[in-house]
C-alpha positions in Angstrom: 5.6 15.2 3.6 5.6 18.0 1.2 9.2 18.4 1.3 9.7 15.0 0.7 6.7 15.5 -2.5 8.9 18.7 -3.5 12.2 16.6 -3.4 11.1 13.7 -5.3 9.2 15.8 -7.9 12.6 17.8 -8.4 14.3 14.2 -9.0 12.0 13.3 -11.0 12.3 16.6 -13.2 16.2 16.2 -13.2 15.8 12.6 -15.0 13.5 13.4 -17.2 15.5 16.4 -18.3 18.9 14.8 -18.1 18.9 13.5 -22.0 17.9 16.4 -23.4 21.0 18.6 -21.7 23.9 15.9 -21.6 25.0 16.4 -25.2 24.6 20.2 -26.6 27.3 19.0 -29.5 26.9 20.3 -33.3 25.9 17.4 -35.5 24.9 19.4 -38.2 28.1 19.5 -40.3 29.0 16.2 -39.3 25.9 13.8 -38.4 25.7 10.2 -39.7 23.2 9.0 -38.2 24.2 8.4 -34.7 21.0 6.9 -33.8 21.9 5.0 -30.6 24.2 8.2 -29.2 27.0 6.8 -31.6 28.3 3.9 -29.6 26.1 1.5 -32.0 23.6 -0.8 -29.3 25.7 0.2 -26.2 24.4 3.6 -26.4 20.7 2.6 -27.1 21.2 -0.5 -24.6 22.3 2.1 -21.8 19.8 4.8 -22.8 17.3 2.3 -22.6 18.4 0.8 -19.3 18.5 4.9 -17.7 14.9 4.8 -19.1 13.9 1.5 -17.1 15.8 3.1 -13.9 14.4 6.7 -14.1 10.7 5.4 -14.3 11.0 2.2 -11.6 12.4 4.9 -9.4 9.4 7.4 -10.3 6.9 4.4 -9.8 8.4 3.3 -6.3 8.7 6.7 -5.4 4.6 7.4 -6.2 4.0 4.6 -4.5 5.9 5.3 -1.5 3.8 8.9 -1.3 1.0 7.1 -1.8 1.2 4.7 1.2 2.7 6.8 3.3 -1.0 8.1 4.6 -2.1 4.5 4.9 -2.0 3.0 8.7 1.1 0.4 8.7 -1.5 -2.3 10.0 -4.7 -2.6 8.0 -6.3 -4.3 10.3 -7.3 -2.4 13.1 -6.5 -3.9 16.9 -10.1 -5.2 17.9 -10.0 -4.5 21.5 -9.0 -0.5 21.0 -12.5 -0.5 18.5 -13.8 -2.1 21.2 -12.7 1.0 24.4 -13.7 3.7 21.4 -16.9 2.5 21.6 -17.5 1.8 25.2 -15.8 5.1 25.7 -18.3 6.7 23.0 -21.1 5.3 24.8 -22.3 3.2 22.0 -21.9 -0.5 24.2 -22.5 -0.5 27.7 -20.1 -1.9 30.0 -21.6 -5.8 30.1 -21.6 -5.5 26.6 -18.1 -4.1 26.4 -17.0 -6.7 29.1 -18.8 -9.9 27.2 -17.6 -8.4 23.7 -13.6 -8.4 25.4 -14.1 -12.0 26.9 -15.1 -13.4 23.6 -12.4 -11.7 22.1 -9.2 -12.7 24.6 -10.8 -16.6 24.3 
């Protein structure tokens, strides 16, 4: 589980940073304004749409961690409750035996 935190985290880390590092160009001599990455609304359409990517895959990927300590059925079987307790003395067997029948019916 924490290699899988420590790989996602790194993912994560290597999107957010990506931006910043793809273009190390000098537009100080030279810049006109190149607002969208200087491909007019395809460059802003396609930063925007590595934006909508980057965070749905942060946000399934946080998700995913945080089910992955949850039981896959919520809803525990009713006749193992039922052997915990007879086995932890807390029904008798009658009980444990009328409890079952009930239950199977």
């Amino acid at each position: 589980m924490t290699k899988i935190k420590a790989t996602l985290t790194t993912i994560g880390a290597t999107l957010v940073a990506s931006p910043g590092l793809a273009d190390a160009g000098d537009y100080s001599s030279s810049y006109q304004g190149h607002m969208m990455g200087g491909y007019g609304f395809f460059g802003g359409g396609a930063m925007l749409l590595f934006w909508v990517v980057a965070i749905g895959i942060i946000v399934l990927a946080v998700r995913w961690i945080g089910d992955s300590g949850r039981p896959a059925d919520k809803n525990a079987d009713a006749l193992e409750i039922l052997r915990a307790r007879l086995a932890r003395g807390e029904i008798d067997p009658e009980e444990y035996a009328a409890r079952k029948k009930a239950l199977e019916s």
